[in-house]
C-alpha positions in Angstrom: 0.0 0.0 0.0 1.3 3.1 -0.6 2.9 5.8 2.0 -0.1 8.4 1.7 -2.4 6.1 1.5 -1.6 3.6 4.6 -0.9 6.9 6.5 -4.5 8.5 5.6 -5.7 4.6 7.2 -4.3 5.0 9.7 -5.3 9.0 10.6 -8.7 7.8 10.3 -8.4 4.9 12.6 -7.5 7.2 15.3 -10.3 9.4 15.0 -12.7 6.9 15.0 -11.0 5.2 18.0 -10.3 8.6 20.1 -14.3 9.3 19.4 -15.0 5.9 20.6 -13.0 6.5 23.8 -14.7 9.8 23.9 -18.3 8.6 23.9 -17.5 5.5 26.0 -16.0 8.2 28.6 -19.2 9.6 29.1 -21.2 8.2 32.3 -24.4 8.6 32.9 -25.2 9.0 36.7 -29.1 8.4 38.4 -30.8 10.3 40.4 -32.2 9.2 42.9 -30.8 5.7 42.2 -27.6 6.4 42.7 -27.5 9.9 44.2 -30.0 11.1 46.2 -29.9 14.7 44.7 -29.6 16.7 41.9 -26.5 18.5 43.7 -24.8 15.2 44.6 -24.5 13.7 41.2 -23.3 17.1 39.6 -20.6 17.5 41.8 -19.5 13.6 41.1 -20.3 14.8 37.3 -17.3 14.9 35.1 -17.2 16.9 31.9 -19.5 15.4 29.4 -21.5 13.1 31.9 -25.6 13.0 31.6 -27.0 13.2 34.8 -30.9 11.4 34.6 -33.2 12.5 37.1 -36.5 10.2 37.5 -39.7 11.3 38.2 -40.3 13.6 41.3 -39.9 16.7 43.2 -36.5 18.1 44.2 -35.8 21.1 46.5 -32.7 22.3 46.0 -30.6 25.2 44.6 -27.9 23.3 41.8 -25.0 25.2 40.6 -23.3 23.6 37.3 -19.7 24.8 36.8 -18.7 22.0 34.2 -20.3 20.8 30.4 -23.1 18.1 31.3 -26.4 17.4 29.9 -29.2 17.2 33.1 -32.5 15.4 31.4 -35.8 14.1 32.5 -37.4 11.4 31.0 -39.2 11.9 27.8 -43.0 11.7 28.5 -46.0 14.0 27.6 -45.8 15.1 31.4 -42.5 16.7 32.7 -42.5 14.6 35.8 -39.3 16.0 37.1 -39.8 19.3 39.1 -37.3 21.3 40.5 -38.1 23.6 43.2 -35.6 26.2 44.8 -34.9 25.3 48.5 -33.9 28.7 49.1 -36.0 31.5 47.1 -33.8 34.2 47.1 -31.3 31.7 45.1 -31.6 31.0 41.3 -32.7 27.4 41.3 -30.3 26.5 38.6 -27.2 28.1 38.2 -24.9 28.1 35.6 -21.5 28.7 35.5 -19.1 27.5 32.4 -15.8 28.5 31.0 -15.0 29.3 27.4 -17.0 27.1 24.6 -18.9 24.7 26.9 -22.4 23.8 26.8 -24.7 22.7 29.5 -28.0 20.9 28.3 -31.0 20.5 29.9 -33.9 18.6 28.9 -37.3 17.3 29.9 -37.8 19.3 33.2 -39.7 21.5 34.8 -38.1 24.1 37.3 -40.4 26.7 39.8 -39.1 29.5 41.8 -41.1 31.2 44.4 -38.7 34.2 43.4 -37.5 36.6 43.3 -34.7 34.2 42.6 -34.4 32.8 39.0 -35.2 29.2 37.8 -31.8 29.4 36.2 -29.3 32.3 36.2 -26.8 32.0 32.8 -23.4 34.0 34.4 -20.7 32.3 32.1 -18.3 33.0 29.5 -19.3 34.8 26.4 -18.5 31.8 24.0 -20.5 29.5 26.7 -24.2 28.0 26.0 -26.9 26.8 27.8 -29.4 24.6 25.4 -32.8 24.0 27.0 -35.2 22.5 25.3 -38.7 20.4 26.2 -38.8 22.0 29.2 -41.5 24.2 31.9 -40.7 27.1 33.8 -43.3 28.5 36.4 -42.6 31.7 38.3 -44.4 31.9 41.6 -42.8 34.7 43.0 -43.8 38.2 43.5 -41.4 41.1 42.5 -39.0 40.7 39.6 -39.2 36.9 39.7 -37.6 35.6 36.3 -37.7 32.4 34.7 -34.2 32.6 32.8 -32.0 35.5 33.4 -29.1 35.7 30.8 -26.5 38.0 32.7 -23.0 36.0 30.7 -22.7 33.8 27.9 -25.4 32.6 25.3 -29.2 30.6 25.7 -30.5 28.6 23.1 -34.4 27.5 24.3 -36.6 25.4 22.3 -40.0 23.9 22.7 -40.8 25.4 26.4 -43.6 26.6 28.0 -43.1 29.7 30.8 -45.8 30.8 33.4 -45.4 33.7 35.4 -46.8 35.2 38.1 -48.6 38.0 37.3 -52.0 36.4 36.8 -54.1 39.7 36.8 -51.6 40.8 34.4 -51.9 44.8 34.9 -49.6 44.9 38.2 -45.9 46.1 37.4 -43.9 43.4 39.2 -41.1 43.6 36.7 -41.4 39.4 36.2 -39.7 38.1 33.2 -40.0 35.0 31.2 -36.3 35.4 29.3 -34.3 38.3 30.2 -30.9 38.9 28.6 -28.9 41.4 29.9 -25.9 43.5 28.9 -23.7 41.6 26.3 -25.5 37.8 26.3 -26.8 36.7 23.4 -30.2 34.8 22.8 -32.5 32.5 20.6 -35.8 31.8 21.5 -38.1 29.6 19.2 -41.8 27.5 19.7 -41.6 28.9 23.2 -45.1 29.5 25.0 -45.6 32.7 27.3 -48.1 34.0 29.5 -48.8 36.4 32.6 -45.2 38.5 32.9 -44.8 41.9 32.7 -42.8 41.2 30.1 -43.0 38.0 28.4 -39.4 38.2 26.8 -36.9 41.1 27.5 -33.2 42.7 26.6 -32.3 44.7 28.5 -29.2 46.0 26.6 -28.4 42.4 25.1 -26.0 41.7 22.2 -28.3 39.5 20.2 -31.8 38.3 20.1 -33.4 36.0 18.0 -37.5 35.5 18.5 -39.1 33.2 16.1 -42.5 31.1 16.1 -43.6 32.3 20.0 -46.7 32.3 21.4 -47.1 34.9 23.8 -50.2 36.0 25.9 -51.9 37.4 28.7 -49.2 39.7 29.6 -48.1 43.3 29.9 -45.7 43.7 27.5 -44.5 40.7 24.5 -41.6 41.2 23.1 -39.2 44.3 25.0 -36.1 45.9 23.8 -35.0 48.2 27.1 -31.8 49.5 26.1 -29.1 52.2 27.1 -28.5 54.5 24.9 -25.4 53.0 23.6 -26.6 49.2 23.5 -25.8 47.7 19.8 -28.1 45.2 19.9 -29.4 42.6 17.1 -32.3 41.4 17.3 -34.7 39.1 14.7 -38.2 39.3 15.9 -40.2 37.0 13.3 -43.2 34.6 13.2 -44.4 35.2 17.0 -48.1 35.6 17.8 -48.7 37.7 20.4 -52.9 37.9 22.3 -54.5 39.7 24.7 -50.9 41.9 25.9 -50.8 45.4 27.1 -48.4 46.2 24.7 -46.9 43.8 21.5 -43.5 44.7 20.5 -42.1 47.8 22.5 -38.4 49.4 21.4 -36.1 51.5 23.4 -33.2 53.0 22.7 -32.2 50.6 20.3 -29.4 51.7 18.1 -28.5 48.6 16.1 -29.6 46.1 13.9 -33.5 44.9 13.9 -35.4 43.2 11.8 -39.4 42.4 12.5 -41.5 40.5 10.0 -44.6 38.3 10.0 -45.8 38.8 13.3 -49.2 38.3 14.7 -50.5 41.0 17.4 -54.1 40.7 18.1 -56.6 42.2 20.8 -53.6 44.4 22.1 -55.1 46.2 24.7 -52.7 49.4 24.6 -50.7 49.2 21.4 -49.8 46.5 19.3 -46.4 48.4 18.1 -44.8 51.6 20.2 -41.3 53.4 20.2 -39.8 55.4 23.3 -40.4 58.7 21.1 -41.8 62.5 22.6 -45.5 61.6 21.1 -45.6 58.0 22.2 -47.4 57.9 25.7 -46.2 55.3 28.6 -42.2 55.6 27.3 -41.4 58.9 28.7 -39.2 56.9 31.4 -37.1 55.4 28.5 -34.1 56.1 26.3 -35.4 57.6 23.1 -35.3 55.2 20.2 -32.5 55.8 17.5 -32.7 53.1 15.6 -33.2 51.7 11.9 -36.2 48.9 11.6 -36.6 46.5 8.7 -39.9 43.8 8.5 -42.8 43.1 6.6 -46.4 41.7 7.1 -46.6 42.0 10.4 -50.7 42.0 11.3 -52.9 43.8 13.8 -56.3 44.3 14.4 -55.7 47.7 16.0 -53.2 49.5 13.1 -54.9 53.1 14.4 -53.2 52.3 17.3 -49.9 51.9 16.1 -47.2 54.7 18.0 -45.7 56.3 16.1 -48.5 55.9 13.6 -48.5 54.1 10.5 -47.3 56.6 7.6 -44.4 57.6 10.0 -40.8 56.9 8.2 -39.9 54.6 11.3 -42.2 51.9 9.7 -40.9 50.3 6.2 -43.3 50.1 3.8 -44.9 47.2 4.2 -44.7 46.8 7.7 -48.4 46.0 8.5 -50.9 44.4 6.6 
C-alpha cells in the first residue's frame, strides 16, 4: 500500500478510535438511584457526563460549573420538578468557561422568586441549550424564569408561566431576560402572565421566532441604554391579549421584525420610546433603523408612532 495512503488509514483509525473513547468516557449517573440529589451527582459529574433525574420533586438550589447534559425522562408530562430550596437563590445556576455547553432537557423548574429558575453567568462563547422544558414563576417582585447575565441561551420547545396572573400589576417578572452583552434565541416557546414575556435589556443579540405569547403586559421588550448595539430578529411570534406587543427602546443597532401576529392588544400593538408615544417617557429615546414586513394587527390606528411615520418600512403592517 502506498505511503499516503496507509498513512491516511491509519489518521482515520485514530479518530474513530479517540471518538470511541470519547463517547465510552461519558457516564451517565441516576438520580435518585444512585445519588439522592440533583446536587450530589453534579458534583460527582465529570465533563461530558448525563445526569438522569427520575420522576419527582426536588428542593434544592444546583449550581453547574462543568459541560453536562441534566434530562428528564421523555414523557408527555415533565414529571421532574425542581423547586428552589432557598427562594432568594436562582434554582439553577450556571457557570461555564469558554466554549462549553450545559444541556438540559425534559424538566420543569419553579421559583417562588424573586430568585431565578436558572441564572446564565458564564463566558461569552458559553451556552446553555434548553429545550422540552417548563418554567413556572411563583414569585412576586421581579421573579424571572431565565436571566441571561453572561454567555449565550438557546431555548426550544418550552412553555413559561409567570406570576402576574391579573396581568396589569408592574412586578417587573420576566420569562427570558438577557442582559448587557449575552446573546439569545428563542423559538416555539409559550408565554403567558409576565410583565414582560421576553426582555433585553441592553443584550448583544436576540433572535425570537415562532412564539406564542399572551396574557401579559408587554411581548416582546427591547429596554436598552443608549449605547446598546443590539441585534435582534423578531419573526413569526403571535402575540394575544398583551398590554403592549412589541415595544423598542433606545435601540441603536440592527432589527429586523417580519410576519408577526399581534391581536386584541389592549394598549398598542407596536410603540417606540419617542416625545408623542405615551407610557415611554421613562425610557431612552429610540434611535434606531427597523426592517420587516407583514406583520398583522387588528388595531393598526393604534400603532405609536403611527402608520405613515418613516420609522415603519413600507410594508410593515398588513
Amino acid at each position: 500500500m502506498p505511503r499516503r495512503s496507509l498513512t491516511a488509514v491509519v489518521t482515520a483509525f485514530c479518530l474513530v478510535l479517540a471518538s470511541v473513547v470519547l463517547v465510552s468516557a461519558s457516564e451517565v449517573l441516576s438520580v435518585p438511584l444512585e445519588f439522592g440529589t440533583i446536587s450530589e451527582a453534579v458534583a460527582a459529574a465529570s465533563p461530558g457526563d448525563v445526569v438522569e433525574v427520575t420522576p419527582g420533586t426536588y428542593e434544592e438550589n444546583v449550581v453547574i460549573t462543568i459541560p453536562i447534559v441534566l434530562r428528564g425522562p421523555r414523557t408527555d408530562d415533565l414529571d421532574v420538578v425542581v423547586v428552589g430550596l432557598a427562594s432568594t437563590e436562582p434554582v439553577l445556576e450556571i457557570r461555564l468557561a469558554e466554549e462549553q455547553t450545559v444541556v438540559l432537557e425534559h424538566v420543569g423548574i419553579q421559583t417562588a422568586g424573586p430568585g431565578a429558575c436558572i441564572l446564565v453567568a458564564s463566558s461569552p462563547a458559553s451556552k446553555l441549550e434548553v429545550r422540552d422544558c417548563h418554567f413556572t414563576g411563583l414569585g412576586g417582585y421581579e421573579t424571572k424564569c431565565i436571566d441571561v447575565v453572561r454567555g449565550q441561551l438557546v431555548v426550544e420547545d418550552c412553555s413559561f408561566v409567570g406570576p402576574n396572573k391579573a396581568n396589569r400589576v408592574l412586578d417587573r417578572s420576566n420569562g427570558v431576560l438577557v442582559r448587557w452583552g449575552a446573546r439569545a434565541t428563542i423559538r416555539r416557546c409559550a408565554f403567558r402572565w409576565f410583565e414582560d414575556a421576553i426582555q433585553t435589556h441592553s443584550g448583544q443579540y436576540l433572535r425570537a421566532e415562532e412564539n406564542s405569547i399572551s396574557d401579559s403586559m408587554g411581548g416582546i421588550t427591547l429596554w436598552n441604554s443608549a449605547f446598546a448595539q443590539t441585534e435582534a430578529f423578531i419573526h413569526d411570534n403571535t402575540i394575544r391579549s398583551c398590554t403592549a406587543g412589541i415595544s423598542l427602546t433606545g435601540h441603536t443597532a440592527a432589527l429586523d421584525i417580519r410576519r408577526n401576529i399581534l391581536m386584541d392588544t389592549r394598549w398598542l400593538p407596536f410603540r417606540i420610546a419617542l416625545s408623542q408615544c405615551p407610557g415611554t417617557e421613562d425610557g431612552v429615546r429610540f434611535t434606531g433603523e427597523i426592517t420587516g414586513f407583514e406583520n398583522r394587527t387588528n388595531t393598526p390606528d393604534l400603532l405609536c408612532p403611527g402608520a405613515d411615520d418613516s420609522y415603519w418600512p413600507p410594508g410593515f403592517v398588513m
